[in-house]
C-alpha positions, 0 to 999 in steps of 0.5 A: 503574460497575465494568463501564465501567472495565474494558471501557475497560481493556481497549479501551486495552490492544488499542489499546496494540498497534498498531504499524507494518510495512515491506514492501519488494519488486519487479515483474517486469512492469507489470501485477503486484499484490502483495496484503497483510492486516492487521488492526485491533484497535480503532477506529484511525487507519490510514495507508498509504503508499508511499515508492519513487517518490521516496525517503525512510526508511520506518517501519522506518528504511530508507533507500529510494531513489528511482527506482521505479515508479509506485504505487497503493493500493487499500483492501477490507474483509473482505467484499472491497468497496472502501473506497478508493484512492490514486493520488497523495499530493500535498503529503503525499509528496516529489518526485522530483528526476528527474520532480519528481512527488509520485507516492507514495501517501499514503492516511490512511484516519482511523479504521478500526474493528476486523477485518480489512482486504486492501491491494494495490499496483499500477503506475499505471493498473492500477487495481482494477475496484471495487466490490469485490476480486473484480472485479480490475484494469483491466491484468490480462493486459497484460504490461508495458503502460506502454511503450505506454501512456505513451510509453516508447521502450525495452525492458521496463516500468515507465514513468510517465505523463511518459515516464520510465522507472523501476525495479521496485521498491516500497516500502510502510508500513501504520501504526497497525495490530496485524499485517500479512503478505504474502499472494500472490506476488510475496512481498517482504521485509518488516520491521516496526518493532523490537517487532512481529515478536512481532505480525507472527508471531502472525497477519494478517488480510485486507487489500487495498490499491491507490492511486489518481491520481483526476484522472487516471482517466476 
């Protein structure tokens, strides 16, 4: 009986660590991905979501506008096999009030058990080839491929599928989880919430994620 207790105490206090990170940055061209790490102390319920498509206040209290890119989300765990992406959120993430599209992506994995786990970020339709990490992305290469893709009618990048061209901007929380870095360039600025810089410092473990717009992949 003694032994029980004290192995519940102390799944509880790993648990009682887990917090939320912001991270905010930006592309300089379509076919970019910006890679994070994170890890997971215990068995826990982990969301990832983005907020730059259409806006909102992220985990941190930022305010962030609306106006950016297109994003997808794409999950691996640490022997870099993928778990998941997202592409679209639906009704689990705003609209937009120029396009009206829920395009943020809104990825609640239910629970995750603990080690380390890799997240990307990417620009619709560059998803990531799957099965695993190593097999990349479907755009590598192609510079700022939305202008062609999607009908865009001016210079540079960063179009959606309805022809509207947007910003290079992103925005991303990872919630529910013990820490959280940045671990390949484009580097951005990340904030987490008051009380987890101590976690931020203390390490990251690998985490890949990209989101997804299922209906629309072939």
């Amino acid at each position: 009986m003694r032994t029980k207790f004290i192995c519940v105490f102390v799944a509880l206090a790993v648990s009682a660590f887990a917090d939320n990170f912001s991270f905010t940055g930006s592309f300089t061209q379509d076919d970019q991905v910006q890679v994070f790490s994170f890890s997971v102390g215990a068995t826990s319920n982990v969301t990832l979501e983005t907020l730059s498509y259409a806006g909102g206040v992220n985990a941190a209290g930022q305010t962030i506008a609306e106006g950016g890119f297109d994003p997808i989300l794409a999950l691996f765990d640490s022997t870099g096999a993928e778990i998941g992406q997202n592409d679209d959120g639906g009704p689990s993430v705003p609209a937009d009030s120029v396009t009206g599209q829920h395009y943020d992506t809104f990825l609640n994995i239910g629970t995750l058990t603990a080690g380390n786990y890799t997240v990307t970020i990417q620009e619709y339709d560059n998803f990531a080839n799957g099965p695993n990490l190593s097999d990349g992305f479907s755009r590598t290469g192609q510079g700022n491929f939305t202008s062609a893709a999607f009908g865009g009618n001016g210079p540079g990048g960063f179009y959606d599928v309805t022809g509207t061209q947007r910003d290079n901007q992103w925005a991303f929380d990872i919630l529910g989880v013990n820490s959280a870095t940045t671990i390949t360039p484009p580097t951005p600025s990340a904030t987490p919430e008051p009380g987890s810089i101590l976690l931020l410092a203390s390490g990251a473990a690998g985490l890949f994620l990209m989101k997804r717009r299922q209906a629309r992949r072939s």
